[in-house]
C-alpha positions as CSV (number, residue, x, y, z in Angstrom):
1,X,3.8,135.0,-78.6
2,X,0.8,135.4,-76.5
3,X,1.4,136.2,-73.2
4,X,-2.2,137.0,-72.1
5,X,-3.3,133.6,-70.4
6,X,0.1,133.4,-68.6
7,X,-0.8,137.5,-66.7
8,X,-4.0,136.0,-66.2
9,X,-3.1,132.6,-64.2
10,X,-0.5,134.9,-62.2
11,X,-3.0,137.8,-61.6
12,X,-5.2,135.1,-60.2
13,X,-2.9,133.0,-58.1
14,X,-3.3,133.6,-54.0
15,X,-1.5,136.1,-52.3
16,X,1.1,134.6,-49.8
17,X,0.5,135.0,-46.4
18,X,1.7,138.1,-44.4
19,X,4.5,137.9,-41.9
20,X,1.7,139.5,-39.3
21,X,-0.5,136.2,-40.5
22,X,1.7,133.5,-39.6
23,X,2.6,135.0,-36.4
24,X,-0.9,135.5,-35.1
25,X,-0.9,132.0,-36.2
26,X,1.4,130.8,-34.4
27,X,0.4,132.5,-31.4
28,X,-2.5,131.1,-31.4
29,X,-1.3,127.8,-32.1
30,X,0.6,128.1,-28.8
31,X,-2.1,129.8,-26.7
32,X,-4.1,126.3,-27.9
33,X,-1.4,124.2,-25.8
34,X,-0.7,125.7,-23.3
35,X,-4.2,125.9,-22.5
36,X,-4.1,122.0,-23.0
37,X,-1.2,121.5,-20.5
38,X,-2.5,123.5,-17.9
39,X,-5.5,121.2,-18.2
40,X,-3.5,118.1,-17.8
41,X,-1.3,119.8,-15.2
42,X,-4.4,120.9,-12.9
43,X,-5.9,117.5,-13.9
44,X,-2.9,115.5,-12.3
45,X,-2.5,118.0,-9.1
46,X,-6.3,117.1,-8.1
47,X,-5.7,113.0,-8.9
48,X,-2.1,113.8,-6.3
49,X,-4.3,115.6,-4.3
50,X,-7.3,112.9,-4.0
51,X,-4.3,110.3,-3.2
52,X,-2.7,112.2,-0.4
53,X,-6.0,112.4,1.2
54,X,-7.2,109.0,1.3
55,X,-6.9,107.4,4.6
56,X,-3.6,104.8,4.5
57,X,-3.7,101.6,6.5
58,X,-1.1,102.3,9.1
59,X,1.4,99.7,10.3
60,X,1.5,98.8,14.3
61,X,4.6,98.3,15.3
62,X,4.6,94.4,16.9
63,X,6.4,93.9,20.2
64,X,8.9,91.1,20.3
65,X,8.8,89.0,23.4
66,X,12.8,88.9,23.3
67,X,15.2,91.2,22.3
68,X,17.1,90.3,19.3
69,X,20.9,90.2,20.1
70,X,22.6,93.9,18.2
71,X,24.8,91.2,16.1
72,X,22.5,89.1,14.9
73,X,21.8,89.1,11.1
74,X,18.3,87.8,10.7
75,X,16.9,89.7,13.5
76,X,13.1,90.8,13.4
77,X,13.7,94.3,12.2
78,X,16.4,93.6,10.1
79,X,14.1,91.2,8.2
80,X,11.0,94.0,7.9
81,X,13.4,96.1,6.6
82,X,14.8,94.0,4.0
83,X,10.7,92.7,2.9
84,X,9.6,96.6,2.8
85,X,13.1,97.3,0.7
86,X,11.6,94.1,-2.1
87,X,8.1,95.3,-1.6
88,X,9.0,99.2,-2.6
89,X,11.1,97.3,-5.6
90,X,8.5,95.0,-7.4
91,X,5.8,96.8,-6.0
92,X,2.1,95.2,-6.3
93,X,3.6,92.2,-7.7
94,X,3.0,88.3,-7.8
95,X,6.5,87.7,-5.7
96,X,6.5,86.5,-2.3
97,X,9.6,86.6,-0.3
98,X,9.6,82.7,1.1
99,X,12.8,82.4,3.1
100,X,15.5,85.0,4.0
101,X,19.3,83.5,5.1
102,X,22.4,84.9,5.9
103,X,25.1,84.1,3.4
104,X,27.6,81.6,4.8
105,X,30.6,83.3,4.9
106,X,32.7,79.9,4.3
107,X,31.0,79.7,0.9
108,X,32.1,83.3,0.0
109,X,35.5,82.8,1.2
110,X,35.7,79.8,-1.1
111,X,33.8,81.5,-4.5
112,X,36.8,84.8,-3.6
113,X,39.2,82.2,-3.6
114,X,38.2,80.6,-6.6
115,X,37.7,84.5,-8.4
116,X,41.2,85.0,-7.1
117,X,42.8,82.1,-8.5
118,X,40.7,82.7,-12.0
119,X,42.6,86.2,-12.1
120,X,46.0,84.7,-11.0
121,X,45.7,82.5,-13.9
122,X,45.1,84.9,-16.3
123,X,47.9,87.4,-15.5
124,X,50.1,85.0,-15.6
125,X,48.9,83.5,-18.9
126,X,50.3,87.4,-20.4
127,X,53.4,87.2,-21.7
128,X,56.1,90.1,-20.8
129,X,57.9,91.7,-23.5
């Protein structure tokens, strides 16, 4: 058998690469991104920066003409804490808070007492073994 073309593929085939190769490789590789992040990263520090800089509209506290009683649920500041709470939610959105109310506490009472009765039924519908 001839073996001559066979010694001459394998004498010609590429050498693999050294383990010194690959990791000059890879070092490189990661040299390359991090470079890339700190890019980003110094990128996004001078858009944070430019942000904290620019001049915000401040809000001036309005004076009520009359106190607002301590125990009364829809008072004045009450109400611009509750709009800046949806406002920090939805953020620039399309909503706009129409009407604020305090929940009648009659109509809770009766939706507990309907929740209550709901549950009463079911226990009772388990059987005891």
């Amino acid at each position: 058998m001839n073996f001559e073309p066979l010694l001459a593929a394998i004498e010609t085939a590429p050498t693999p690469l050294s383990f010194q190769s690959v990791l000059l490789g890879l070092f490189a590789v990661a040299i390359a991104y991090s470079l890339v992040s700190i890019a980003s990263l110094r990128r996004r520090l001078a858009e944070i920066s430019a942000t904290a800089q620019a001049p915000r509209a401040m809000a001036t506290p309005v004076q009520s003409p009359q106190s607002a009683p301590e125990n009364d649920p829809l008072a004045p500041e009450l109400l611009a804490v509750i709009a800046a709470a949806i406002r920090v939610t939805l953020g620039d959105s399309r909503y706009r808070i129409v009407s604020l109310s305090a929940a009648d506490q009659q109509q809770a009472d009766q939706r507990s007492a309907w929740s209550a009765e709901g549950r009463r039924d079911v226990f009772l519908s388990h059987r005891l073994r």
